[in-house]
VMD Tcl script that draws the C-alpha trace (Angstrom):
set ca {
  {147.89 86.83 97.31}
  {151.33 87.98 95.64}
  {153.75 85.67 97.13}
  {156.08 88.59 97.91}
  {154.01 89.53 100.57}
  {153.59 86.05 101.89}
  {157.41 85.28 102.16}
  {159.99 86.71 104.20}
  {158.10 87.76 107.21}
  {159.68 89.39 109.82}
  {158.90 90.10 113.51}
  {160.52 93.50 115.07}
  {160.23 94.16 119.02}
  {159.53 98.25 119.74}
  {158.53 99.50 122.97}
  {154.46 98.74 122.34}
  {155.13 94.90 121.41}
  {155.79 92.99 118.36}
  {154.86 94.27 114.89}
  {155.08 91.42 112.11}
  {156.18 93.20 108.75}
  {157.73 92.30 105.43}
  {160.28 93.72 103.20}
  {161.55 93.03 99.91}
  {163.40 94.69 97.28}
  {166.71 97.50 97.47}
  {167.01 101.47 97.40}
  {165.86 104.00 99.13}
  {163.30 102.96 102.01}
  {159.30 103.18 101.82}
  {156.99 101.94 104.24}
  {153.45 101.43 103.84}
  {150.40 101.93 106.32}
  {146.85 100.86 105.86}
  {143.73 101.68 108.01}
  {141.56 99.51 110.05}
  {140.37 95.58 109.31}
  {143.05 95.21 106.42}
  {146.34 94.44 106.78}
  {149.68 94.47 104.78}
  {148.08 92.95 101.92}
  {146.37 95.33 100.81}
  {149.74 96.82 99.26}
  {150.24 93.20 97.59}
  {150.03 94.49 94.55}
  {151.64 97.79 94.93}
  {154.44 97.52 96.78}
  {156.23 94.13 94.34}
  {156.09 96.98 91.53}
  {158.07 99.45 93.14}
  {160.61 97.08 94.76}
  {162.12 96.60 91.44}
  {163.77 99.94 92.75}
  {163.25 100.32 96.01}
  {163.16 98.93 99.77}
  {159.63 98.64 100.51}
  {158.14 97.75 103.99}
  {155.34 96.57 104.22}
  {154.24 95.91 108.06}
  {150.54 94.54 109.61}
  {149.76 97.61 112.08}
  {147.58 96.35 114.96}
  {144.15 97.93 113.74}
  {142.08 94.83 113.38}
  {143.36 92.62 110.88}
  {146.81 91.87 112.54}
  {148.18 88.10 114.30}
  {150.09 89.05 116.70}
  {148.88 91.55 119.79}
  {150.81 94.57 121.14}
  {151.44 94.74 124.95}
  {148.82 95.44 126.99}
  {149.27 98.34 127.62}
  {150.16 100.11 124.48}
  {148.56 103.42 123.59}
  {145.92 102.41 120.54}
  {145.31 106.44 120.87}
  {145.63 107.87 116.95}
  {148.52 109.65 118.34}
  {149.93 106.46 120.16}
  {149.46 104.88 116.87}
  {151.62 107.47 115.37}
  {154.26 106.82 118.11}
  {154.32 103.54 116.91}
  {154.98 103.85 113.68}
  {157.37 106.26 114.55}
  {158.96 103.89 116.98}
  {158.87 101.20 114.49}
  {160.61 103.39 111.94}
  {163.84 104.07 114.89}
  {163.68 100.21 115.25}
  {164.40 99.29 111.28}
  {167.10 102.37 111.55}
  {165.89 103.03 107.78}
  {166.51 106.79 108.51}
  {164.23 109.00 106.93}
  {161.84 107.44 103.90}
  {158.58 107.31 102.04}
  {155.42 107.07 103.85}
  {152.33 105.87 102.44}
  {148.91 105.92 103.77}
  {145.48 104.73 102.99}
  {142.47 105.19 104.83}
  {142.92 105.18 108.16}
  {146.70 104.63 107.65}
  {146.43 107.55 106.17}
  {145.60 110.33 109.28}
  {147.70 108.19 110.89}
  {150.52 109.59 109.03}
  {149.59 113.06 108.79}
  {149.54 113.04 112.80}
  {153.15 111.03 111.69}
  {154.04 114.03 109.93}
  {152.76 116.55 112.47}
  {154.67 114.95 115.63}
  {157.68 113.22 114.04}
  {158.48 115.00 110.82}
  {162.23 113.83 110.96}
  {161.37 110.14 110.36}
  {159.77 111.03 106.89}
  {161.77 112.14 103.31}
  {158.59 111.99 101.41}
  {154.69 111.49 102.08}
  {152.22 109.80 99.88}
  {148.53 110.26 100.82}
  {145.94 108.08 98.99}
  {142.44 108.32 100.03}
  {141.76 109.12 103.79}
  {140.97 110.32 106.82}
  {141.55 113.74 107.18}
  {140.12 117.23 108.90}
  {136.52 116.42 110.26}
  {136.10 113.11 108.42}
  {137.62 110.99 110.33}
  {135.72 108.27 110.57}
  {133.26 108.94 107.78}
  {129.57 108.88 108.98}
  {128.91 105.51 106.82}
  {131.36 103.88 109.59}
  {131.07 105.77 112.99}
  {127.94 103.01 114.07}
  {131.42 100.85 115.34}
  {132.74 104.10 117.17}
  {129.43 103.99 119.65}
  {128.95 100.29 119.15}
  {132.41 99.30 120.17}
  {130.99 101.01 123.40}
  {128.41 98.13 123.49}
  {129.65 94.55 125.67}
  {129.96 91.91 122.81}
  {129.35 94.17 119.77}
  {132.46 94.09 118.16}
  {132.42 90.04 118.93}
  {128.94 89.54 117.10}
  {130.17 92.52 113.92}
  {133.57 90.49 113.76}
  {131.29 87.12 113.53}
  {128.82 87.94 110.85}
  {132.20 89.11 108.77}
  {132.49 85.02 108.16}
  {129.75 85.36 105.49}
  {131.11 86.98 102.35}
  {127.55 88.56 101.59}
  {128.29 90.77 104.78}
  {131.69 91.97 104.06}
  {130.42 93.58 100.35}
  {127.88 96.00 102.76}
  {128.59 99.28 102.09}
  {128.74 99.69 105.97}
  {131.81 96.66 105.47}
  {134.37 97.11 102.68}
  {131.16 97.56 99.79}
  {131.94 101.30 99.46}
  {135.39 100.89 99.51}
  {136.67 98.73 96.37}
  {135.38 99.26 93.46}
  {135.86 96.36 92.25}
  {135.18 93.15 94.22}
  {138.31 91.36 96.29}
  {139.58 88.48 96.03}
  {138.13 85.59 98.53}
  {141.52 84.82 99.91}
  {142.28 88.84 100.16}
  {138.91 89.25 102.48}
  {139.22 85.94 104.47}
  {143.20 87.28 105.15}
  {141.59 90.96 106.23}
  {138.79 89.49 108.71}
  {140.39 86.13 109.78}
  {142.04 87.82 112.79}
  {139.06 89.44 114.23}
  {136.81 86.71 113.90}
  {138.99 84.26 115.41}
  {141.49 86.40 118.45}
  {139.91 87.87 121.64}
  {143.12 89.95 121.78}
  {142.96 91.29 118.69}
  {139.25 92.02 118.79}
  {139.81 94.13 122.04}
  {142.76 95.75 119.93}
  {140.55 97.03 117.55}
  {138.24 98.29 119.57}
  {140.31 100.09 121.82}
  {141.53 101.62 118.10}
  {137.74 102.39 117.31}
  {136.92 103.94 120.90}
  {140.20 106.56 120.65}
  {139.39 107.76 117.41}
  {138.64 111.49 116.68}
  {138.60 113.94 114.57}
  {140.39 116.25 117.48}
  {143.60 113.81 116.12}
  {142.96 115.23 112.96}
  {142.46 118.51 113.07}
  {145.29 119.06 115.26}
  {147.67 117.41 112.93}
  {146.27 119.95 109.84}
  {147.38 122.64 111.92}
  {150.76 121.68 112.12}
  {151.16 120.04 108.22}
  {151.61 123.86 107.30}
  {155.33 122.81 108.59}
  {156.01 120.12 106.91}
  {157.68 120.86 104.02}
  {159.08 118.02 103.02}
  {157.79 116.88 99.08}
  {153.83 115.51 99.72}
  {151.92 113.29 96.85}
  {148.27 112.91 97.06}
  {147.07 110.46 94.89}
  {143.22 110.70 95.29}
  {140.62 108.69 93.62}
  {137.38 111.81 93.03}
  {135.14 108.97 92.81}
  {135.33 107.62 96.04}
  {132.39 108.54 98.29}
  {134.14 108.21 101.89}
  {136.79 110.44 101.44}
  {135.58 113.75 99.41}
  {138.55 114.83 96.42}
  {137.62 118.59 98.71}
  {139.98 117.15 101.59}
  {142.50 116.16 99.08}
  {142.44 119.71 97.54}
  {142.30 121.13 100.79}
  {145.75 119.18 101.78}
  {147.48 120.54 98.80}
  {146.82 123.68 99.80}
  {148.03 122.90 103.27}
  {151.26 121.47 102.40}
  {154.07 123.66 101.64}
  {155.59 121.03 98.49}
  {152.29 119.36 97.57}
  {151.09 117.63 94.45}
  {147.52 116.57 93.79}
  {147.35 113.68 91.20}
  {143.97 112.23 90.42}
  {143.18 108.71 90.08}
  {139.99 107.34 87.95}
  {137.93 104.15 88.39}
  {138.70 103.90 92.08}
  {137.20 104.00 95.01}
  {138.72 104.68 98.76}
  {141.02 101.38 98.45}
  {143.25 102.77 95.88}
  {145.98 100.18 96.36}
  {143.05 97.17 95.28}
  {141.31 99.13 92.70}
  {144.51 100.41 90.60}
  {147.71 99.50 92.20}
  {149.51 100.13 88.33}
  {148.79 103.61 88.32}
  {149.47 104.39 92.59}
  {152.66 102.57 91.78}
  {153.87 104.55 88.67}
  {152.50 107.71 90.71}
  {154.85 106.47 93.42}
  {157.75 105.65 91.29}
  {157.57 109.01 89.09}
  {157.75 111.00 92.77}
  {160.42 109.67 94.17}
  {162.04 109.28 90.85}
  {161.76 112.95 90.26}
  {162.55 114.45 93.56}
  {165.71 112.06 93.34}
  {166.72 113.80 90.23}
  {165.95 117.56 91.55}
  {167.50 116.84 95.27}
  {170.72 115.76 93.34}
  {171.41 119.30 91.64}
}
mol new
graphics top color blue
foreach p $ca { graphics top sphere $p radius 0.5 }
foreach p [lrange $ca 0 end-1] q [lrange $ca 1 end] { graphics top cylinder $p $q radius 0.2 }
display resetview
């Protein structure tokens, strides 16, 4: 992995618990989210480009692939999952920046953007959750089987053998192109090997909805704060209609498409998300300063 992302990490306390994060780089703030069973490295090769201008965070949120547990008793609801970030966000006193999602990191921060619009300057959507989809059918077996004593221990066991992980019902449909060895043992190591963390996750996978969702989209028509949605068509998880459908939602949107990708934009072309990044912010700089 980059060795950016493997230096200088950080531990901030927030209400929920500890969340382990790294940051790097100087300008204005952006913080990244991911969805469930990755963690902060899936931005490893994003997030070194753009700190050549910028202050990018990059944090592990507790959905699976993280080391260190919240409390106990934290809310793992999507929407307490959005008061974390939130909270997280208050704790850094970074004041308003970039937010960008993938996956489930993604609804994450539209319900982000619904319930706590002042902690966000800009938004940045890559392909995820969003409206009804959320999960997508190929992955809602682990919403009624994390219902099921010692399923999630036996699913996070067979993820040892790399043949399992490259399922399409594992992380097959979501990379185009196949990841790194070191990059899937750092995504499942946590699972496999922390009781905590697996009952983490599944408490994650139990509380989501597409309710979360869909109440969020009804709110994004108030957010108008500048929105990129940088959206890979060929992914099969998360349909380019949602992406449309959120540009038309958004008051400032702009729909940019990204080829040969699928869902995990960030691992299949971090160049181009990154210059799509860097252009954004670049230009809404420029305009915001006349």
């Amino acid at each position: 992995m980059s060795a950016e992302l493997n230096e200088n990490l950080r531990r901030i306390q927030v209400p929920q618990g500890s969340v382990c994060y790294r940051e790097f780089g100087n300008g204005a703030p952006v913080v990244f989210v991911h969805g469930l069973m990755v963690n902060g490295a899936l931005w490893r090769k994003v997030a070194p480009r753009l700190a050549k201008h910028y202050h990018c965070i990059v944090p592990d949120w507790p959905l699976g692939s993280h080391n260190v547990p919240l409390n106990s008793d934290a809310d793992l609801s999507p929407l307490g999952l959005a008061r974390l970030i939130a909270d997280f966000l208050a704790a850094l006193r970074l004041g308003p920046v970039t937010l960008v999602g993938n996956d489930t990191g993604g609804a994450l921060c539209q319900i982000v953007a619904a319930e706590y619009p002042e902690h966000i300057a800009r938004l940045v959507l890559t392909n995820c959750d969003a409206f009804d989809n959320f999960l997508p059918p190929t992955f809602r077996y682990l919403q009624w089987g994390a219902h099921i004593p010692g399923f999630v221990f036996l699913t996070a066991q067979a993820m040892r053998w790399p043949a399992v992980r490259r399922l399409p019902n594992a992380f097959g449909l979501l990379t185009k192109h196949p990841l790194e060895r070191v990059v899937s043992d750092a995504y499942v190591g946590p699972v496999i090997s922390n009781p905590a963390v697996r009952r983490e996750v599944s408490r994650v996978i139990k509380g989501i909805s597409p309710s979360f969702t869909l109440a969020a989209a009804t709110k994004l028509t108030d957010f108008k704060k500048p929105v990129l949605l940088a959206w890979a068509p060929e992914d099969r998880l998360f349909p380019f209609e949602h992406a449309q459908r959120l540009s038309e939602i958004f008051p400032d949107a702009r729909l940019e498409c990204i080829e040969n990708s699928y869902a995990f934009v960030p691992e299949d072309q971090p160049e181009r998300l990154a210059e799509l990044i860097d252009a954004f912010m670049c230009r809404r700089s420029h305009s915001s300063s006349h």
